[in-house]
C-alpha positions as CSV (number, residue, x, y, z in Angstrom):
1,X,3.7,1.8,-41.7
2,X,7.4,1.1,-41.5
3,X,8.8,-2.1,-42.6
4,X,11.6,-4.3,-41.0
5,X,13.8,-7.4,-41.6
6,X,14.5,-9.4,-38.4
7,X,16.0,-12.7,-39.3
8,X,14.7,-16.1,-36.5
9,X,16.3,-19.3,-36.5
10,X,14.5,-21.9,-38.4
11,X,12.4,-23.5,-35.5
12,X,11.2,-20.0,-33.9
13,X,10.0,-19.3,-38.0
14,X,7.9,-22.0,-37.8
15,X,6.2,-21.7,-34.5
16,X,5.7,-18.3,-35.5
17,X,4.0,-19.4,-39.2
18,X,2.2,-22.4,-37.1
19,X,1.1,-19.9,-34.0
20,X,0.0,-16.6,-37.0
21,X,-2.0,-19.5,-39.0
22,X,-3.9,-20.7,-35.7
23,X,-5.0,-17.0,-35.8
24,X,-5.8,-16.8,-39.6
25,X,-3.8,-14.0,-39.3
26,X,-0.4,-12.9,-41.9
27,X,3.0,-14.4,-39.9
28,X,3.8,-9.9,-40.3
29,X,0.6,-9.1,-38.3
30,X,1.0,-11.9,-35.6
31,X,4.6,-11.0,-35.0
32,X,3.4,-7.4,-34.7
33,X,0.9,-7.9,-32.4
34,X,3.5,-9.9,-30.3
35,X,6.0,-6.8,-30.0
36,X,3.2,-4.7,-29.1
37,X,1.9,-6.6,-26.6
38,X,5.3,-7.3,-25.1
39,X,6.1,-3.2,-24.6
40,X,2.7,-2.9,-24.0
41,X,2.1,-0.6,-20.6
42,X,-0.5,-2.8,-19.6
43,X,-0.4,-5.9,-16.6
44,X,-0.1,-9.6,-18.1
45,X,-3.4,-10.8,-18.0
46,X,-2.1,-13.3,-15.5
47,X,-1.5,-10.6,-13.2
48,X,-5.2,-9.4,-13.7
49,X,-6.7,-13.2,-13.0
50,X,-5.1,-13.0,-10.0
51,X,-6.4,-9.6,-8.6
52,X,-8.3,-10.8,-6.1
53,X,-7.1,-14.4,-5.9
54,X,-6.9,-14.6,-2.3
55,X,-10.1,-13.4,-0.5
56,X,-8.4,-13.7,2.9
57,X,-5.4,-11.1,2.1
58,X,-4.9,-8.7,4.7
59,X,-5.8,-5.4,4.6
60,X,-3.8,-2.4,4.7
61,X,-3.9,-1.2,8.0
62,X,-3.2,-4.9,8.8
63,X,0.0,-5.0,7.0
64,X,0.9,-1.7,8.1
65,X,0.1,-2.8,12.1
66,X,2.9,-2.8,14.1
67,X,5.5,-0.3,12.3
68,X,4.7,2.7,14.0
69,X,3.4,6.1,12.6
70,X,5.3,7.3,8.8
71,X,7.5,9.9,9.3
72,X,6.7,13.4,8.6
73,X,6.3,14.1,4.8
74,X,6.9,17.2,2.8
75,X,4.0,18.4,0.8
76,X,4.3,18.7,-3.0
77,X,2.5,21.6,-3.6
């Protein structure tokens, strides 16, 4: 595992100590887990809650009413 030194401004070092010690986790494995979430490929669970949020959204072929018939595409194979 490699190691880094990242230097924070004395507020952010605290909240970080104060946010790793809410979690009974080491300051090192909280910040961790913060970059990987952050690149994470994954949707902010936000995003998630809100899959399916509005029962009454449209469905495709509603959306897609009205514009005609999609051009002629070529095939990939």
């Amino acid at each position: 595992m490699a190691q880094i030194t990242i230097y924070l401004r004395d507020d952010l070092e605290a909240k970080a100590r104060k946010a790793a010690k809410a979690k009974h986790e080491p300051v090192s494995r909280w910040i961790a887990a913060q970059i990987e979430r952050s690149l994470g490929e994954t949707w902010p669970q936000a995003v998630l809650d809100a899959a399916g949020a509005l029962p009454d959204f449209p469905e495709l072929s509603e959306l897609r009413e009205g514009y005609g018939t999609d051009a002629p595409r070529e095939s990939v194979e």
